[in-house]
N, C-alpha and C positions, 0 to 999 in steps of 0.2 A: 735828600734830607737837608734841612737848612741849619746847619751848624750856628748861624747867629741871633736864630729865632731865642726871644727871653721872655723868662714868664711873666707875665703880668700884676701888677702890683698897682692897688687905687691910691689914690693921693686926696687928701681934704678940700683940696682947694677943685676937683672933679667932681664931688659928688651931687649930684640932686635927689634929695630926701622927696617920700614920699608920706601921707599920713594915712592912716588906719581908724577903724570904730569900730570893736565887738562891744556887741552885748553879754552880759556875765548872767541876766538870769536864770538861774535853775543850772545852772556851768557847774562842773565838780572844778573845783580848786586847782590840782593835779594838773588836767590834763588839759586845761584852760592854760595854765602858767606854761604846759613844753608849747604850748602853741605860739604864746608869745614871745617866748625866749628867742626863738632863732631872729624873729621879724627883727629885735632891739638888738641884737649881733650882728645882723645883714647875711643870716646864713641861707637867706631865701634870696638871693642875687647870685650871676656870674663870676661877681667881682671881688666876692668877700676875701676880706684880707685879714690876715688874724691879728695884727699889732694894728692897724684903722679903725676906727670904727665907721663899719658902710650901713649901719641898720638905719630902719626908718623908723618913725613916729608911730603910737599905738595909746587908742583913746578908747580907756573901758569904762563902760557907763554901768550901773545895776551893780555894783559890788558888795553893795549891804543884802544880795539874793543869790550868795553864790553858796553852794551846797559841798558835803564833806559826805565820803560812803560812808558806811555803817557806824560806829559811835564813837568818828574822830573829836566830834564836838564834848566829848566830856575825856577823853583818853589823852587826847592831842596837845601839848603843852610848849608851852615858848619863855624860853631863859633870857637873862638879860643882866648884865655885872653894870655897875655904875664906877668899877673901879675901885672901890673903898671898900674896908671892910665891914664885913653883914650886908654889902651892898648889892648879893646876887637873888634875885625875884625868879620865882616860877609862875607861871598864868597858865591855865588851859584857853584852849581854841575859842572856848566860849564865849570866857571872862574880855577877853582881849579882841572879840568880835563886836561885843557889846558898847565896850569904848573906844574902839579904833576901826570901824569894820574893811575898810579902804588898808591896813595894815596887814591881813590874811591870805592876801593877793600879791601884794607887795612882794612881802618875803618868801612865799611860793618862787615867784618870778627871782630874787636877788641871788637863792641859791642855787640856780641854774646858770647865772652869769658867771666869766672866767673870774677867778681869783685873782685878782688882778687893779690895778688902778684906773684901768681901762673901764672897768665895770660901771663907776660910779657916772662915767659919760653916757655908758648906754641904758643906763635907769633915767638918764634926767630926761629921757623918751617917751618915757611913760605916764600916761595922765588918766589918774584915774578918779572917779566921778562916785558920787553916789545919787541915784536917781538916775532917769534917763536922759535928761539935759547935757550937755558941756556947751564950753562957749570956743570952738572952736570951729564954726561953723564958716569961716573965711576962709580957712584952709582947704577947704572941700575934702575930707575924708571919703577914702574907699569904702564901705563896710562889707566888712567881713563876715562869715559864718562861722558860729563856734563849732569845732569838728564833732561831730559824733560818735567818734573812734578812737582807734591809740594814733596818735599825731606821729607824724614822721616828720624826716628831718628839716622839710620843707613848710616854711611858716603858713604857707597859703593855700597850696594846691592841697584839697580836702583827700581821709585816705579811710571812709570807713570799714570796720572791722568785716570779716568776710560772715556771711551768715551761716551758724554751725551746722553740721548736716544731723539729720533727723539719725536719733541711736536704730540701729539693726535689729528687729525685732525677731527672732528666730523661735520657730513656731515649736514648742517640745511634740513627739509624736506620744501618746499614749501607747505606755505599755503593754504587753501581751501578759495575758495572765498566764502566771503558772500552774504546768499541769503534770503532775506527779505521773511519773511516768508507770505503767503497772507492772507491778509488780511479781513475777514468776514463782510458782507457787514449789517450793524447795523439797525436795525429795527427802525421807527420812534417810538418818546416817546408819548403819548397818549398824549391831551390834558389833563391839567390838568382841572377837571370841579369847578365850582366857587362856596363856600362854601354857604350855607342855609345860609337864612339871619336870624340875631339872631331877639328874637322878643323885640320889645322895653320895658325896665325896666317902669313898674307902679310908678307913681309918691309918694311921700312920702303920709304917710297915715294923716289924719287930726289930730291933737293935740286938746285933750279935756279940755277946759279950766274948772280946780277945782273950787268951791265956794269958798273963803275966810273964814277962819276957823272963827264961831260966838264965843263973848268974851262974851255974856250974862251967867247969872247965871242961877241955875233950879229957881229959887221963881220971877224972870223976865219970865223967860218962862212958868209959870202958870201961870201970869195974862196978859199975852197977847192971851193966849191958850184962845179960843171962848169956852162958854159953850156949853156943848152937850145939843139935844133939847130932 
């Protein structure tokens, strides 16, 4: 292992830019703008360096025909402060397509760039066009395909989405009817027979009434005692 090997890092005075041409017609907004972002970063090169700017040149023509899903164009709205007060405006997608249409693309792409001062270098890459013209035809531009897919992190190499697979249709089998099982025909319950009759309880037995205990003494009861004959 080479302990003095160092990473690499581009330098300006190195770089050779290259130039770019999509077409934005019929483009969703969205996914047109991550496709541009990395090119205007240079995160589609070996060499990207994150405080450099290594990106290249990107010439979009058709931007008054670029499309929004479902009903961005009345939901979709864009703020803007002048600094002052009452100075802060709201616009839908719309309003702001109508008079700027080249501005909807724009700001797709700005908030995808780093936050940074670096940014504003790699916006001034961008040229964009309304109509199919530009004059940039010296430069010899690449042209590019706009992706058909979710864009990956790669400006250029195209990455369309995989094709869903067909839902599993799982055939129900028809039921068996039901069938009451027969029924066994129940034997009569015996009469029940009517219990022996108990025999009647004997009445209470007779209480023997005790004499009265006698209070006489024994020398009373000598002389009452008859003489023997």
């Amino acid at each position: 292992m080479n302990l003095t090997q160092k990473a690499y890092q581009a330098k300006t005075g190195e770089l050779q830019r290259h130039w770019y041409v999509i077409d934005a017609k019929d483009q969703v907004v969205g996914r047109l703008a991550a496709q541009i972002a990395p090119i205007l970063m240079g995160k589609h090169r070996p060499t990207y360096t994150s405080h450099i700017d290594t990106g290249d040149y990107v010439i979009v023509v058709n931007v008054d025909k670029v499309v929004f899903t479902g009903n961005k164009w009345q939901q979709k709205s864009y703020q803007r402060y002048s600094g002052w007060p009452g100075g802060q405006r709201d616009e839908t997608a719309w309003k702001l397509f109508e008079r700027r249409p080249e501005r909807i693309l724009e700001l797709a792409v700005r908030r995808m760039m780093p936050k940074n001062k670096l940014a504003r270098h790699m916006m001034g890459k961008l040229k964009l066009f309304v109509g199919p013209n530009h004059p940039h035809q010296a430069q010899l531009p690449i042209t590019l395909e706009p992706k058909a897919g979710r864009p990956t992190a790669s400006g250029i190499v195209l990455a369309p989405l995989p094709t869903p697979k067909a839902p599993r249709v799982v055939e129900k089998k028809p039921k068996a009817e039901f069938a009451p099982a027969a029924v066994e025909e129940t034997k009569p319950v015996a009469e029940l027979t009517a219990p022996a009759p108990v025999a009647e309880l004997a009445g209470p037995e007779p209480v023997v009434e005790l004499a009265p205990p006698s209070h006489e003494t024994p020398a009373d009861a000598a002389a009452t005692t008859p003489p023997a004959e």
